[in-house]
C-alpha positions in Angstrom: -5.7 -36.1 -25.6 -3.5 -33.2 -26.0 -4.2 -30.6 -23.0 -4.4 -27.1 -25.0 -3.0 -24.0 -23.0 -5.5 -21.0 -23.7 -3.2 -18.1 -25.3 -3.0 -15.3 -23.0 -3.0 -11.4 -23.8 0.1 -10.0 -22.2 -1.1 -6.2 -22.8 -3.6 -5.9 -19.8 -0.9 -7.3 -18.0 1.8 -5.0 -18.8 2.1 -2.4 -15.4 2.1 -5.4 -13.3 4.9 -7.0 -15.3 6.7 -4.1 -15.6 6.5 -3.5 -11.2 7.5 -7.5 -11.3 10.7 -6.9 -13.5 11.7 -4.1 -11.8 11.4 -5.8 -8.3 13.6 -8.7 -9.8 16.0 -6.3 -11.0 16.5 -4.9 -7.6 16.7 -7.9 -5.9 19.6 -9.6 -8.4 21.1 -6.5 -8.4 21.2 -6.1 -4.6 23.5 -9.4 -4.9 26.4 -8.1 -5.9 26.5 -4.7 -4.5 28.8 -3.6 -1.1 26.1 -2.4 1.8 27.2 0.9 1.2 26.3 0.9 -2.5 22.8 -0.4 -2.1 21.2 3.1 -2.0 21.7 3.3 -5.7 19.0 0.7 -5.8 16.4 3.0 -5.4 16.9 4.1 -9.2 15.7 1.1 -11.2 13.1 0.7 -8.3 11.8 4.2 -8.9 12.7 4.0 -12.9 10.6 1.5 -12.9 7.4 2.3 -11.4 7.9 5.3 -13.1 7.4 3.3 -16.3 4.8 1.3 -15.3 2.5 4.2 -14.5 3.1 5.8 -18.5 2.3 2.3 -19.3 -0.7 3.0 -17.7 -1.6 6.1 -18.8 -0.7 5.0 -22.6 -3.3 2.2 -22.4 -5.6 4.6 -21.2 -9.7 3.7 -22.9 -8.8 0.4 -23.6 -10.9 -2.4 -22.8 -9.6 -5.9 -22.6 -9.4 -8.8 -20.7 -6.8 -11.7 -20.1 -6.4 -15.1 -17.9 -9.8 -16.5 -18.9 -11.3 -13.4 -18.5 -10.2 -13.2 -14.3 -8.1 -9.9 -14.6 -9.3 -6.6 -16.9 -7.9 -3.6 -18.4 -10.5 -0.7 -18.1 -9.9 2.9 -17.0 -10.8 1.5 -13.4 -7.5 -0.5 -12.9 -5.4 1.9 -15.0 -6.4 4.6 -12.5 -5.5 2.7 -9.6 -2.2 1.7 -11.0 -1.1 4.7 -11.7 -2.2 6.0 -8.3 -0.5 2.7 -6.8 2.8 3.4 -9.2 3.0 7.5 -8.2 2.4 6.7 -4.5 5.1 4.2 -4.3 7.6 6.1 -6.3 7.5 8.4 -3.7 7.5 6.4 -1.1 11.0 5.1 -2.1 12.0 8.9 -2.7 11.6 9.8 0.9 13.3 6.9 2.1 16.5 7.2 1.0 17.6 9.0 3.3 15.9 7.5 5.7 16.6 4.2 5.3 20.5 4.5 6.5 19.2 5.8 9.5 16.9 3.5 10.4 19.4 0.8 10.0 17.3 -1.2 7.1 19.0 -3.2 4.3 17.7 -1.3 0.9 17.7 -3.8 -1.5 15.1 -5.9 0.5 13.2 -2.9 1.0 12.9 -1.5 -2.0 12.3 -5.0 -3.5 9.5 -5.6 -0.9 7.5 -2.3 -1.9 7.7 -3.2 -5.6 5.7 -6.5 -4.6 3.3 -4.8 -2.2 2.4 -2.6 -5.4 2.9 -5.6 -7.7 -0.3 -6.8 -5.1 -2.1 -3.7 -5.6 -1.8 -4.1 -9.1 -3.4 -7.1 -9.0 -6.2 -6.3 -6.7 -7.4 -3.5 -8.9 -7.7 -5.5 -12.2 -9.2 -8.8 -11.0 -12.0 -9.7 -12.0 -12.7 -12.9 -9.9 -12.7 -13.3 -5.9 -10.1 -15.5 -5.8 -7.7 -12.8 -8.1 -8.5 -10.4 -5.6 -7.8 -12.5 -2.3 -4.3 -13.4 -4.4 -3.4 -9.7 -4.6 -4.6 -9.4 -1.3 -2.1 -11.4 0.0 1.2 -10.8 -2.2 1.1 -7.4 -1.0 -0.2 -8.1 2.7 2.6 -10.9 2.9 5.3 -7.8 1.8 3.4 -5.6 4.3 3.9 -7.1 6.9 7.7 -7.7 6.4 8.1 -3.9 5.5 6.4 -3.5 9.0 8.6 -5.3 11.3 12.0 -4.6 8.9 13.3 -2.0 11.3 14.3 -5.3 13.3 16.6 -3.1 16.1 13.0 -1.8 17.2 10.9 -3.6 19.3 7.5 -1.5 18.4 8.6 -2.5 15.1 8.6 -6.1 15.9 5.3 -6.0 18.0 3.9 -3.8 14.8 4.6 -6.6 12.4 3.4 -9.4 14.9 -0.2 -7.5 15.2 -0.5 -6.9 11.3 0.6 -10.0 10.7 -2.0 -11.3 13.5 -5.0 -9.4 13.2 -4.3 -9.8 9.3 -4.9 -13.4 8.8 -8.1 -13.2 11.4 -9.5 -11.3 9.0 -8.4 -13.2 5.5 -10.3 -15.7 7.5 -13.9 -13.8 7.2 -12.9 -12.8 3.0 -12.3 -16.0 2.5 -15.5 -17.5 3.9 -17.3 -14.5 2.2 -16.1 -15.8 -0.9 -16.9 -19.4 -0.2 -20.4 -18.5 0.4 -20.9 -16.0 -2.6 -19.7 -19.1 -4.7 -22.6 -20.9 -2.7 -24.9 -18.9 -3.6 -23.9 -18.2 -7.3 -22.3 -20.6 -8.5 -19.3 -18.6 -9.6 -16.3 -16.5 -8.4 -16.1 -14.4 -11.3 -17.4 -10.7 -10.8 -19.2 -10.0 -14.0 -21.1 -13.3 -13.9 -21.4 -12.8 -10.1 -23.4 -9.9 -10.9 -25.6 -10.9 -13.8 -26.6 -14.1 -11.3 -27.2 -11.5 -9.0 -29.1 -8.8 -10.9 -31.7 -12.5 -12.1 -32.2 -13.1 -8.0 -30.7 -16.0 -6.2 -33.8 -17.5 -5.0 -33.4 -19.5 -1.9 -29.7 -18.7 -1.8 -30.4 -14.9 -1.2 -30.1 -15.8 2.7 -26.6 -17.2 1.5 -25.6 -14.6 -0.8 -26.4 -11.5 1.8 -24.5 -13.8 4.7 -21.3 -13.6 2.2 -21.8 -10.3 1.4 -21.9 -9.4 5.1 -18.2 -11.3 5.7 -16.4 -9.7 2.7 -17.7 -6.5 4.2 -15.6 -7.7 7.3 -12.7 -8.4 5.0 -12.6 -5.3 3.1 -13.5 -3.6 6.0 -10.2 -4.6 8.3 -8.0 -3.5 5.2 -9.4 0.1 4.7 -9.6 0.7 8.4 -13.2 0.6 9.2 -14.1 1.0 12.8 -14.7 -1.7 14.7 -12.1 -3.2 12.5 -9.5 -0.5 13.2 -7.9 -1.3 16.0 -4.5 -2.8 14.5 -4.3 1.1 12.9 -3.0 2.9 15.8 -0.3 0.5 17.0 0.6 -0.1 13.5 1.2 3.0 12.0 3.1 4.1 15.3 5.6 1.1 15.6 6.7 0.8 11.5 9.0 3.0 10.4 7.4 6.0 8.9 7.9 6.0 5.1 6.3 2.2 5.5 3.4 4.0 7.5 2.7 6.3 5.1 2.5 3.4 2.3 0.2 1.5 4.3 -2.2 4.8 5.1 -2.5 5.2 1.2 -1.8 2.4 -0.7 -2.9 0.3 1.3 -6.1 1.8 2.1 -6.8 2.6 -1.7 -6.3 -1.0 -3.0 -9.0 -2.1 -0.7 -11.0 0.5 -2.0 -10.1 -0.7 -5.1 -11.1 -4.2 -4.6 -13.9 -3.0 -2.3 -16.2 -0.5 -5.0 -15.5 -3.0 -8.0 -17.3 -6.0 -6.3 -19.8 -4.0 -4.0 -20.6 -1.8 -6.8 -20.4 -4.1 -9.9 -21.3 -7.2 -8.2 -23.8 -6.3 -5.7 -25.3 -2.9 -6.7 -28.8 -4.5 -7.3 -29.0 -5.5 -4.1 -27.6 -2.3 -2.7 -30.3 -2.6 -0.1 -28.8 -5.5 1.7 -25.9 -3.5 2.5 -26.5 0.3 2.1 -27.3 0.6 5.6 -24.8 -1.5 7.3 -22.3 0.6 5.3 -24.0 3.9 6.0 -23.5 2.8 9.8 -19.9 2.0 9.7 -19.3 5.3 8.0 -20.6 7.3 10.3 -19.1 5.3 13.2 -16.0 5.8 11.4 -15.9 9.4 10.7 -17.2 9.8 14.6 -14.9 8.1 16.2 -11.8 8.5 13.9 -11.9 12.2 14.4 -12.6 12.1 18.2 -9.7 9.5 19.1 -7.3 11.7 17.2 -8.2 14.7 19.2 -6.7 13.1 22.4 -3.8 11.9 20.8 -0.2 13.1 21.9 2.0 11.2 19.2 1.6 12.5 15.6 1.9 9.1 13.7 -1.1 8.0 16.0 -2.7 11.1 15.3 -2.7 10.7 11.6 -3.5 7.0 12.3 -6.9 7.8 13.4 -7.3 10.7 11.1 -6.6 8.0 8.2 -9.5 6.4 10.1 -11.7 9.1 9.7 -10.6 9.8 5.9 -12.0 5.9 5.4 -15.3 6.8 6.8 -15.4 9.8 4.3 -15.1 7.4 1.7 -17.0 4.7 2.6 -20.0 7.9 2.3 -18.8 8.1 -1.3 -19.8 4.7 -1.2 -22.7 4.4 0.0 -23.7 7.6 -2.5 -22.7 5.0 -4.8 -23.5 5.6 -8.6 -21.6 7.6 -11.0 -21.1 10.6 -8.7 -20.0 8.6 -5.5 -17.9 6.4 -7.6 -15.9 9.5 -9.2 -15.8 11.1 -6.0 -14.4 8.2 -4.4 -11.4 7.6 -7.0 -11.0 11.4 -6.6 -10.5 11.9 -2.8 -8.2 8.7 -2.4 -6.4 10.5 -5.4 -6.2 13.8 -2.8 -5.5 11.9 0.0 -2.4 10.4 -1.4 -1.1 13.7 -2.1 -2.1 15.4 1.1 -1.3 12.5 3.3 2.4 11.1 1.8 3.3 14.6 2.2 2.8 15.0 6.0 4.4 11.7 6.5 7.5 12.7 5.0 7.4 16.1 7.3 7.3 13.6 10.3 10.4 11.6 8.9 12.1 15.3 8.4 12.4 16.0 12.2 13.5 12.7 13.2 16.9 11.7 13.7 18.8 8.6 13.8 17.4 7.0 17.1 15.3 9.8 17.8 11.9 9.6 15.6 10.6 12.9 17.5 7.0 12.1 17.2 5.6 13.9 20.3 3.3 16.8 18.8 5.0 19.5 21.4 8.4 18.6 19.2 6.5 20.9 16.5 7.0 23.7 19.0 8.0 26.9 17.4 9.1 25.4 13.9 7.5 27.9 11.7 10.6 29.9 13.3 12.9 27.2 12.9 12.3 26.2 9.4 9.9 27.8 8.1 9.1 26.1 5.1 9.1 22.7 6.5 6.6 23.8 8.3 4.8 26.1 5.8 4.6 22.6 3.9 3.1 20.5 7.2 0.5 23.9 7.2 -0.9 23.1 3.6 -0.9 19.3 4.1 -3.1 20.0 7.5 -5.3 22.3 6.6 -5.8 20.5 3.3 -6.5 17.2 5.6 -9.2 19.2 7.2 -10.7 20.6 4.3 -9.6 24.0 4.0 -10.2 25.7 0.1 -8.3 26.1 -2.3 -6.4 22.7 -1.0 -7.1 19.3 -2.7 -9.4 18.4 0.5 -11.8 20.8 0.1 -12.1 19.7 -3.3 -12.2 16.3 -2.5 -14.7 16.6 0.4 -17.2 18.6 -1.6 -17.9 15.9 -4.0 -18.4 12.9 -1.3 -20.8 15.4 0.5 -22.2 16.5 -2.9 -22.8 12.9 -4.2 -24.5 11.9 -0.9 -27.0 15.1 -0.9 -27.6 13.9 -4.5 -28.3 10.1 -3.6 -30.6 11.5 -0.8 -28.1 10.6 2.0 -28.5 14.4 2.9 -28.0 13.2 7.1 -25.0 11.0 6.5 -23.5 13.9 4.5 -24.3 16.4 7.3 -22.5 14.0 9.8 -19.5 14.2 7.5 -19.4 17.9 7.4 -19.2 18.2 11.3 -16.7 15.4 11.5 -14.9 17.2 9.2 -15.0 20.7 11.6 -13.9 18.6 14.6 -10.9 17.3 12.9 -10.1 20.7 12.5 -9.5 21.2 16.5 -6.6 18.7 16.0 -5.3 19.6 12.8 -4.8 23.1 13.2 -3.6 22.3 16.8 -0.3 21.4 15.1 -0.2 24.2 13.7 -0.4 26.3 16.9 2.4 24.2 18.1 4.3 25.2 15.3 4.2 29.0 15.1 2.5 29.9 18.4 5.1 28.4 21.0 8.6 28.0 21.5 10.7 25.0 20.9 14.6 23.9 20.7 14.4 21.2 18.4 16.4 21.8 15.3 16.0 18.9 12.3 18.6 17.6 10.1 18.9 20.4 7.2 17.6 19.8 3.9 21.0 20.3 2.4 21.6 16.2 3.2 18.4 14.8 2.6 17.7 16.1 -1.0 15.4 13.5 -1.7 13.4 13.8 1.1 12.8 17.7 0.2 12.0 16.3 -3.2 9.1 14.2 -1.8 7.8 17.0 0.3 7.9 19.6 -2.6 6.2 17.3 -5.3 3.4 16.8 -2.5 3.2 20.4 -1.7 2.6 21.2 -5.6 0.1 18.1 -6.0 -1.9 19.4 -3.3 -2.6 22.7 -4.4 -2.8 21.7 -8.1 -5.4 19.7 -7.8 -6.9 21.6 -5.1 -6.8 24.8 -8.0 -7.9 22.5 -10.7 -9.7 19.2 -9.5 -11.6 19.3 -13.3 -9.0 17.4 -15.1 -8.9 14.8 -12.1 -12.3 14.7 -11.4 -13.0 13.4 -15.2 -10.6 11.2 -15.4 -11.5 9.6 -11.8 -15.3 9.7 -13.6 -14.3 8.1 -16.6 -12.4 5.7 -14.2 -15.5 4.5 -12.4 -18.2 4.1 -16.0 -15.7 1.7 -17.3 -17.1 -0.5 -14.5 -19.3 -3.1 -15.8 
């Protein structure tokens, strides 16, 4: 008997190849370059997610499906990879200058983020559980390394150790969700998850909501849920900033990924089981997100529990569900990557080598000092707290719009006072910034060019698609009907 090897289509796969190249390229290259040469090695890095994400945007309305039918092309995945590409690329940009300071070895960092996003990749196209716990872990796996890479920092060490930790505690409760969604089905893959699901289970309903209830856990750890939050804090503080930055976006929208294509594809006939238990940890989330920031002193932790918060906004987009909550879901993580990347690389502008200058009172009186840098930290903030024209007003008003529709009209109005609390912290910064006096004077501009890059092409994204949210907002709709 002569075992036949199904042929494979190689287009669907052609971004995640693409991120998988370029990562081998860095690493080979990295081989035979002097330490002092490796910063050139964020060029084919950058080069090449910069390819991958035409790649996506060239496939764009195709519909196709590869690997026995376990990984799709749809507008769904092409919009996440080209959110996971663009937020990556400049991830790298701002730390090339960082990276000397910090004392990190390039070419395993830039290698490491290309496989992180390589994971993302995969989370966003699979179409089967066990896909989707695979992505999961190629880019957890590079996550945690990225965490802990600043090895000459102990709260870079403990950061990694907790990720790390915490992590596979909660791989535990995905994969036993998965086990007992097989249980109950019969089958891993989503699209014939859902049509089983859509007849009725019978006596494995029980078994099926049980599973449903741990992947919730699972998801739930990745995208910062509260009471699965509390690795956020401690991680986003200890790693070094540009990493934090990828993990408070990336991150958080592959889960999200992962998270509306099984919940809403999968289970959305049985959106009763688990509307409610999501509704709760939304609100919880908001609530407490926005009210554990306020007492905060250090601003990584700060944005730490405001990326909290932002995660309970979207899981109200979820719960909205349907073609509005879906679009305005894949809208605001499209605005929070913009808003949020660029406030992280503020926070890696006033650090120095050995001195990260996190403390909020080192904002003190730099709307004086350099006024542009913080002119840029104003529109990021005020965007984050959903201040017009900025990209989080926009992005706000349709998760609150698409839960009034969907008759969550309370859960929305618990969103929009969340949203004016963060504000006391938020602009708070701001004060600090051009309403006292400080002595801190960062590192001009003139040597970290590509850290000014980053902050100027987050600046403009912010308030383009703040001005003009249309364009986005059809695309991000288009994104989430090619859902089966």
């Amino acid at each position: 008997m002569i075992l036949e090897i199904p042929a494979v289509a190689w287009l669907p796969l052609l971004p995640l190849l693409i991120v998988l190249a370029s990562a081998t390229v860095v690493l080979l290259l990295d081989l035979f370059l002097e330490p002092g040469d490796r910063d050139v090695l964020a060029g084919p890095a950058i080069f090449g997610l910069g390819v991958a994400a035409v790649a996506a945007a060239v496939l764009w309305g195709r519909d196709e499906q590869t690997l026995a039918a376990s990984f799709v092309l749809d507008n769904y995945a092409l919009f996440f990879d080209m959110l996971f590409c663009v937020a990556a690329g400049l991830t790298l940009l701002m730390s090339v200058d960082y990276l000397a300071a910090a004392g990190v070895r390039s070419g395993d960092y830039y290698s490491l983020v290309l496989f992180a996003t390589a994971g993302m990749i995969i989370m966003a196209g699979a179409n089967d559980l066990v896909v989707i716990f695979l992505g999961l872990e190629v880019m957890s796996v590079a996550v945690y390394v990225l965490a802990g890479i600043a090895t000459r920092e102990v709260r870079s060490n403990e950061a990694a150790l907790k990720y790390f930790l915490l992590g596979a505690f909660a791989t535990g409760f995905l994969l036993f969700g998965i086990a007992l969604v097989y249980g109950a089905t019969g089958t891993v893959r989503l699209d014939e998850i859902a049509v089983v699901v859509s007849r009725g289970t019978g006596e494995g309903r029980e078994l099926l909501t049980l599973g449903i209830v741990l992947l919730l856990v699972g998801f739930g750890f990745k995208v910062a849920a509260v009471p699965f939050h509390v690795w956020t804090p401690d991680v986003y503080e200890g790693a070094p900033t540009s990493i934090t930055a990828l993990m408070a976006v990336g991150v958080k929208a592959a889960g999200f990924a992962a998270f509306t294509r099984v919940f809403l594809e999968c289970f959305g006939t049985v959106a009763a089981d688990w509307t409610a238990l999501v509704w709760g940890l939304a609100a919880l989330t908001m609530t407490l997100g926005n009210l554990f920031a306020i007492a905060q002193s250090n601003i990584k932790r700060m944005l730490a529990y405001s990326s909290i918060a932002h995660a309970g906004y979207l899981l109200v987009a979820l719960v909205a569900g349907g073609e509005a909550g879906g679009a305005a879901l894949l809208f605001y993580l499209l605005a929070y990557a913009a808003m949020n990347l660029g406030a992280f690389a503020v926070v890696i502008a006033l650090g120095r080598a050995g001195e990260p200058n996190e403390a909020i009172e080192r904002y003190a009186g730099l709307g004086f000092r350099k006024p542009l840098l913080a002119l840029a930290m104003g529109v990021f903030l005020l965007s984050l707290t959903g201040v017009p024209p900025f990209v989080g007003f926009a992005g706000k008003f349709y998760v609150f719009t698409a839960a009034v529709a969907s008759g969550h009209v309370g859960l929305a109005v618990i969103g929009v006072l969340n949203s004016a609390v963060s504000a006391y912290y938020y602009i708070w910064v701001i004060v600090m910034m051009y309403m006292r006096e400080g002595t801190d004077e960062p590192l001009p501009f003139a040597s970290r060019p590509y850290l000014a890059t980053t902050i100027g092409i987050a600046v403009a994204a912010t308030l383009l698609l703040g001005l003009f949210p249309g364009p986005f907002f059809t695309m991000a709709k288009s994104g989430i009907l090619s859902l089966g």
